[in-house]
C-alpha positions as CSV (number, residue, x, y, z in Angstrom):
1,X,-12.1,-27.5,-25.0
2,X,-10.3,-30.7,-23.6
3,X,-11.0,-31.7,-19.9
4,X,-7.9,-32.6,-18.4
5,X,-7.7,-34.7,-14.9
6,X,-4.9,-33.3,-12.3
7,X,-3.0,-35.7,-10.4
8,X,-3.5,-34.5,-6.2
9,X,0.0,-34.2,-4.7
10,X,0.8,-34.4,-1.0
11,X,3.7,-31.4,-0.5
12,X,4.0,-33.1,3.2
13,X,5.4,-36.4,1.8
14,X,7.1,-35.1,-1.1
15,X,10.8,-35.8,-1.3
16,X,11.9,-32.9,-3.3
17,X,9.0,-30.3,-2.2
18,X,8.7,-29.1,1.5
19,X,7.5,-25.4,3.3
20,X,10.6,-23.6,1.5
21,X,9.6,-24.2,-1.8
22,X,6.5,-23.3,-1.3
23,X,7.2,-20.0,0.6
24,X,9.1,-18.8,-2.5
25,X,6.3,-19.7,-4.7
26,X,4.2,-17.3,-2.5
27,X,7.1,-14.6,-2.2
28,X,7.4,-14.3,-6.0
29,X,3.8,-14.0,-6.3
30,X,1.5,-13.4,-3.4
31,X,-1.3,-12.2,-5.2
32,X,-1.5,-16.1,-5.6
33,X,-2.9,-16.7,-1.7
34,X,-5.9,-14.6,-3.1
35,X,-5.3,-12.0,-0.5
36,X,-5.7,-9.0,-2.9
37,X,-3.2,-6.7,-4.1
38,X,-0.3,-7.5,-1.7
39,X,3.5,-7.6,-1.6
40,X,5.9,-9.4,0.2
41,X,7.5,-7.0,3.3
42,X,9.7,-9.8,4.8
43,X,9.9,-14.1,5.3
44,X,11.4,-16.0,8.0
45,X,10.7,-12.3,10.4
46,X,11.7,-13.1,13.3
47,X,10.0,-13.1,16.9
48,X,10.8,-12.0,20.1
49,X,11.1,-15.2,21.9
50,X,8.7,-17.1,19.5
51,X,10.7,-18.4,16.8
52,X,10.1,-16.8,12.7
53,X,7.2,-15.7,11.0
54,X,7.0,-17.4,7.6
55,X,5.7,-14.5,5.5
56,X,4.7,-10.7,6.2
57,X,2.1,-8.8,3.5
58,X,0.9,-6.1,3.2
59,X,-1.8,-4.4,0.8
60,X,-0.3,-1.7,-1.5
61,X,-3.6,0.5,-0.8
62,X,-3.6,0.4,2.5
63,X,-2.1,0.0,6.0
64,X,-3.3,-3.5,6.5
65,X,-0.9,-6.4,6.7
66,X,-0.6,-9.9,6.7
67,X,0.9,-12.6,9.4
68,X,0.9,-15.3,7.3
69,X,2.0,-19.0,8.5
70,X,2.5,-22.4,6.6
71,X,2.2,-25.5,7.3
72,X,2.0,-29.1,4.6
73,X,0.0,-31.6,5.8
74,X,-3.4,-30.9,8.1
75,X,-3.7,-27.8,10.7
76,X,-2.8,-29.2,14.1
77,X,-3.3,-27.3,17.4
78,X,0.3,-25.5,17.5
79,X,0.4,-24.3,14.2
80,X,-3.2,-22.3,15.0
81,X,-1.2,-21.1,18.3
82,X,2.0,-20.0,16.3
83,X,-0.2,-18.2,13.9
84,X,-2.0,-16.3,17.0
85,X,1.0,-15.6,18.8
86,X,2.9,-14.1,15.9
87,X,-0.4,-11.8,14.9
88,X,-0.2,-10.6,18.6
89,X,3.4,-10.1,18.4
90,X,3.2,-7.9,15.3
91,X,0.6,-5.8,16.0
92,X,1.4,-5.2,19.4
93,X,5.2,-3.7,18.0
94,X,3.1,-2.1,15.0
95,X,-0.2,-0.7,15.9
96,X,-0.5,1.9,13.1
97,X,-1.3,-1.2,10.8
98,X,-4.3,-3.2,10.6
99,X,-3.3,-7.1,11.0
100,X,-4.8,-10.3,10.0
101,X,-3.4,-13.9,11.1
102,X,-3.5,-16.4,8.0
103,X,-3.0,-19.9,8.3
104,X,-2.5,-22.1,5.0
105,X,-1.9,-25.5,5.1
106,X,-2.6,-28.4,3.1
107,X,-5.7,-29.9,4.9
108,X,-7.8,-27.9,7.0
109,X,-10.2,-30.6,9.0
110,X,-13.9,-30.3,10.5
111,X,-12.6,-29.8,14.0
112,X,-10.0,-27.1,13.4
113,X,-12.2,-25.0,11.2
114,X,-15.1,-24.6,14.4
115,X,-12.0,-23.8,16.3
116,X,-10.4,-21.3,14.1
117,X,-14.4,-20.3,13.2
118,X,-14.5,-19.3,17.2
119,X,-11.6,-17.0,16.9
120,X,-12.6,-15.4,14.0
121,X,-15.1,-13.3,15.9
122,X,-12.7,-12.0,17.9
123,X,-9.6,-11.8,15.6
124,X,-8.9,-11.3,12.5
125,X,-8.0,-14.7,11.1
126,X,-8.3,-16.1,7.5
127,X,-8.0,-20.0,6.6
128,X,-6.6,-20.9,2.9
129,X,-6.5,-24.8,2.3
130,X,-3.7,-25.3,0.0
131,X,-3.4,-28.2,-3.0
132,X,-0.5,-29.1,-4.9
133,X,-1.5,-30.2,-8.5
134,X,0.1,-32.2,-10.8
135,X,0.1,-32.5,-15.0
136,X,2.9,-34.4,-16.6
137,X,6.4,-33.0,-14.9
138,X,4.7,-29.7,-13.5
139,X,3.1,-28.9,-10.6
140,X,0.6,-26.0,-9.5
141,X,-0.8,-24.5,-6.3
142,X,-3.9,-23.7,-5.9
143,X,-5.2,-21.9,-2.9
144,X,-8.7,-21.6,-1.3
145,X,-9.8,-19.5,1.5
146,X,-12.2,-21.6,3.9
147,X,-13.0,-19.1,6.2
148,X,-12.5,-15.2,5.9
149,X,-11.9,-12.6,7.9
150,X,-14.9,-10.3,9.7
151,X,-14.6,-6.9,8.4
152,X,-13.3,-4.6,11.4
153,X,-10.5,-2.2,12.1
154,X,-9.5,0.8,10.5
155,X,-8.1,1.5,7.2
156,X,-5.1,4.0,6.4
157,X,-2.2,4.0,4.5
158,X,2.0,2.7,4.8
159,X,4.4,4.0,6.8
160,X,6.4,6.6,5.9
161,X,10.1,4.9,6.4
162,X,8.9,2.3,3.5
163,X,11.7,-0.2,1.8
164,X,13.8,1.6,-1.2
165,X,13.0,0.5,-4.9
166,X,14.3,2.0,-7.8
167,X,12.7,3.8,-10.8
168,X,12.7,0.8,-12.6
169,X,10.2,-1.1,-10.1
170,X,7.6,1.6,-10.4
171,X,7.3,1.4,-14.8
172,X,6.5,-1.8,-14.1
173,X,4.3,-1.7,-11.6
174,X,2.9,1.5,-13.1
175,X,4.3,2.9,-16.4
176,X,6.3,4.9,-18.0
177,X,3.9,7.4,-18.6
178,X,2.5,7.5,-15.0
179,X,6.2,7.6,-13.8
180,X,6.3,10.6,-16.1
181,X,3.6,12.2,-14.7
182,X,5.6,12.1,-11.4
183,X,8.4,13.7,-13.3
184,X,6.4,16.3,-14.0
185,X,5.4,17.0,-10.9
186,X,8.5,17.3,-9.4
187,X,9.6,19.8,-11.7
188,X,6.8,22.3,-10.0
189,X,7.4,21.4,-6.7
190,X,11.5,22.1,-7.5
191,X,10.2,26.2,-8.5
192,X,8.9,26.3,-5.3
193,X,12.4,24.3,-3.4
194,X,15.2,23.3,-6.1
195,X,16.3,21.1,-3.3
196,X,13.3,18.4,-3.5
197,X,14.2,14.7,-5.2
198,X,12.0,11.9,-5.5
199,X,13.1,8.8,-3.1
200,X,11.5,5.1,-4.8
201,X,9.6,3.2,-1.9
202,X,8.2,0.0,-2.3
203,X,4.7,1.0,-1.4
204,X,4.7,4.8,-3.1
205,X,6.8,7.2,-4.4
206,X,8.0,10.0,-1.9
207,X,9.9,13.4,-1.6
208,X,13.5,13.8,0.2
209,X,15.7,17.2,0.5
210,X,19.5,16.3,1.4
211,X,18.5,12.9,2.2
212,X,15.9,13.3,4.4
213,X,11.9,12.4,3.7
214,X,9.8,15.3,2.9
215,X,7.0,13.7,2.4
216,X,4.3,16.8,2.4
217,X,3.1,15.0,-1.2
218,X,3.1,11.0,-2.1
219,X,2.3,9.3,-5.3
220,X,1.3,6.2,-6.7
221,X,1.5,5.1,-10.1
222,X,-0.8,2.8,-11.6
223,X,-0.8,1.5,-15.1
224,X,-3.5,4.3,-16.6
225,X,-3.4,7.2,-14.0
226,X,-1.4,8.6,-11.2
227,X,-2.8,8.9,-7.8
228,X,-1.9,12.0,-6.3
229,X,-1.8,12.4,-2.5
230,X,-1.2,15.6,-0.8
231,X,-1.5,15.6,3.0
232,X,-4.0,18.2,3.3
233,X,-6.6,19.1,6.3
234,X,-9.7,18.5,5.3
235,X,-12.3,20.8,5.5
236,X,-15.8,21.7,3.4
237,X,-13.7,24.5,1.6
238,X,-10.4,22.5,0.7
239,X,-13.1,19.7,-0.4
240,X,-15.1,22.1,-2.0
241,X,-11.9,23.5,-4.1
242,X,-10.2,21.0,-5.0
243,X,-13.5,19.5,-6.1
244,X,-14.9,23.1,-8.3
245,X,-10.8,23.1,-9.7
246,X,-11.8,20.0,-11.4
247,X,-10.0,17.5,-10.1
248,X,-10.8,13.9,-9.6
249,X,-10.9,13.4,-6.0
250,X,-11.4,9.7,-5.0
251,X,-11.6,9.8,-1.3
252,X,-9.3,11.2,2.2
253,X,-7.8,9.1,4.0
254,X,-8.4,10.8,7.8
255,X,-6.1,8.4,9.5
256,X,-2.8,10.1,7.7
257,X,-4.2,13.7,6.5
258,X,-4.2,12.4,2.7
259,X,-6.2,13.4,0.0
260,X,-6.4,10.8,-2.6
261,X,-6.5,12.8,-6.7
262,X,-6.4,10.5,-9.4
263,X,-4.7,12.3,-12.2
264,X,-4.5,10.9,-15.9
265,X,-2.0,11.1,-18.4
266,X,-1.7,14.5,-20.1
267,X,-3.4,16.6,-16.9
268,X,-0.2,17.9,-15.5
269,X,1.2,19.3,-19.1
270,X,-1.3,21.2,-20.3
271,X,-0.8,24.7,-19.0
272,X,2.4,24.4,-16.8
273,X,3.1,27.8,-17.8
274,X,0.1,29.3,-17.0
275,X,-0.3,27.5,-13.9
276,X,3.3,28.8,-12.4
277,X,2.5,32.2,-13.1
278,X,-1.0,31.3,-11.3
279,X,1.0,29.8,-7.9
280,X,3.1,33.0,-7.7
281,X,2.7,35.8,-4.9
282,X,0.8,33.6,-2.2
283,X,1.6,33.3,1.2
284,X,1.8,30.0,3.4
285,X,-1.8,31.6,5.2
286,X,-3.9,31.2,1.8
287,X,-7.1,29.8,2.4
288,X,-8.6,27.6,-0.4
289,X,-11.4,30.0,-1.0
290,X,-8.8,32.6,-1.5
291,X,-6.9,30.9,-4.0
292,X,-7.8,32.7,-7.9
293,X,-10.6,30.7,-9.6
294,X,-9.4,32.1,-13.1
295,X,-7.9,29.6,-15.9
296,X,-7.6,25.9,-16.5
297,X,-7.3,24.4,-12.8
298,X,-5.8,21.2,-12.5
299,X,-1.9,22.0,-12.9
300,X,-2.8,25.2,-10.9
301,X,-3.2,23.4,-8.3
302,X,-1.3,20.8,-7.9
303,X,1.4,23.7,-8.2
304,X,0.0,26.0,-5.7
305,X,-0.3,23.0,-3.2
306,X,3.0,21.8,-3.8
307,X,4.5,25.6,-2.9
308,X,2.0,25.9,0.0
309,X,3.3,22.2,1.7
310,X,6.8,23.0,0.5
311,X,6.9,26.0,2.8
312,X,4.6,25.2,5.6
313,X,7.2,22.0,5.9
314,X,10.2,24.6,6.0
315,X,8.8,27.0,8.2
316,X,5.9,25.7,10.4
317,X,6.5,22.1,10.4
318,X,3.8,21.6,12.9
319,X,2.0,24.7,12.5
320,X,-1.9,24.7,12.8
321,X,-2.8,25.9,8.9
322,X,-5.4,24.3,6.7
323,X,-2.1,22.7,5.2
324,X,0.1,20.0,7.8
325,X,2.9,18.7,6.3
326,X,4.5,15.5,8.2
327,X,8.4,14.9,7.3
């Protein structure tokens, strides 16, 4: 293997390169910052009285966001106080999201980083020196966080009013097969209300009925399997159920009422037949040790819940049953 040296470019004094060019760079890619799985939700956002946030992420998994701000050259003392300020700014309009204030700049020097160090135990604030490489007539970046954030906050899931995608989006972020799967799904939930369509967010796949979100059910697709989320209550005997029906369970998400199923290619078709003749003939008061126990589960199910949330969101919307369903 050949070593190659990299040439060190300064984006500051560039005079083709500045902020912009670098912002898209991030925007087409984000996973780049080494944030995780993220996407972009907006650039240039702006503040109330405080100017524009460069870049907003936010984590496909979860409700946690991003409040990112750049800056070529080294960290100075009004960049860390733009950064702050828009953090506060964002999660004071949006407190159902976890925020973190990132700063990325060029050149990150000793006395900034025990500054930005002291605010780290207090907020949630990573550091990500940035370099501009060079090799012939290309150039890379290459980011690496300095400081991380401290672990705190609570974890939970998008909001519900997320931005439109299409179809299209979700094969590739998923595939066709797990887009499929969705397909399939909505063709139970339609016996139970012909009226249901699927509605393409950028952070999940939803429900609507005339136009409207009804999300009682949300998925997910992922390249090998679908992840299934029903907003259930949870309790030792839905848990218990869902668990004995053989179905992969990952984890709930208390925050939003979700349980998250990971469901592979092939579950859903198996016994569709079967399991609509299973969900037939219960009533929106079922009880999870109540439901039959007989048969191949999985489909069974995911139809039966599918019926119960479709009527519980058409009759009790915010009835207290061991099944909520939030429009």
């Amino acid at each position: 293997m050949e070593f190659t040296k990299f040439e060190v470019v300064s984006l500051r004094n560039h005079p083709e390169l500045n902020e912009r060019w670098v912002q898209d760079r991030i925007a087409e890619d984000p996973s780049i910052l080494g944030l995780g799985d993220v996407v972009l939700k907006d650039r240039e956002r702006i503040q109330p009285r405080a100017g524009r946030l460069d870049l907003l992420l936010q984590e496909v998994e979860s409700n946690r966001r991003f409040e990112v701000e750049i800056q070529l050259g080294s960290t100075d003392e009004s960049h860390i106080i733009r950064t702050i300020e828009y953090w506060d700014i964002e999660r004071k309009r949006y407190p159902q999201y976890e925020h973190t204030a990132v700063i990325v700049a060029e050149d990150i020097t000793s006395r900034f980083l025990n500054v930005i160090s002291l605010f780290n135990g207090m907020i949630p604030l990573v550091a990500i020196q940035m370099r501009a490489l060079k090799l012939g007539d290309k150039i890379g970046l290459v980011f690496n966080k300095v400081i991380d954030q401290m672990s705190f906050g609570l974890e939970g899931e998008d909001e519900e009013g997320a931005e439109p995608t299409d179809r299209t989006y979700w094969e590739n972020r998923g595939s066709k097969k797990t887009v499929a799967m969705v397909d399939e799904i909505l063709a139970l939930a339609k016996t139970h209300d012909p009226a249901l369509e699927l509605k393409y967010n950028k952070f999940y796949i939803g429900l609507a009925k005339g136009g409207q979100a009804c999300n009682f059910v949300i998925f997910r697709p992922k390249k090998g399997f679908l992840r299934f989320e029903p907003r259930l209550t949870s309790t030792p005997e839905t848990q218990a159920f869902l668990e004995s029906a053989g179905l992969d369970v990952m984890d709930y998400d208390s925050r939003w009422g979700r349980y998250r199923i990971r469901l592979q290619p092939g579950d859903i078709e198996k016994n569709a037949g079967s399991s609509r003749r299973l969900s037939r003939g219960h009533t929106q008061s079922t009880a999870p040790s109540e439901l039959p126990r007989s048969g191949r589960r999985n489909v069974r199910v995911i139809s039966e819940t599918l019926r119960l949330m479709a009527e519980i969101d058409q009759v009790i919307p915010n009835g207290p049953v061991w099944l909520t369903a939030l429009k």
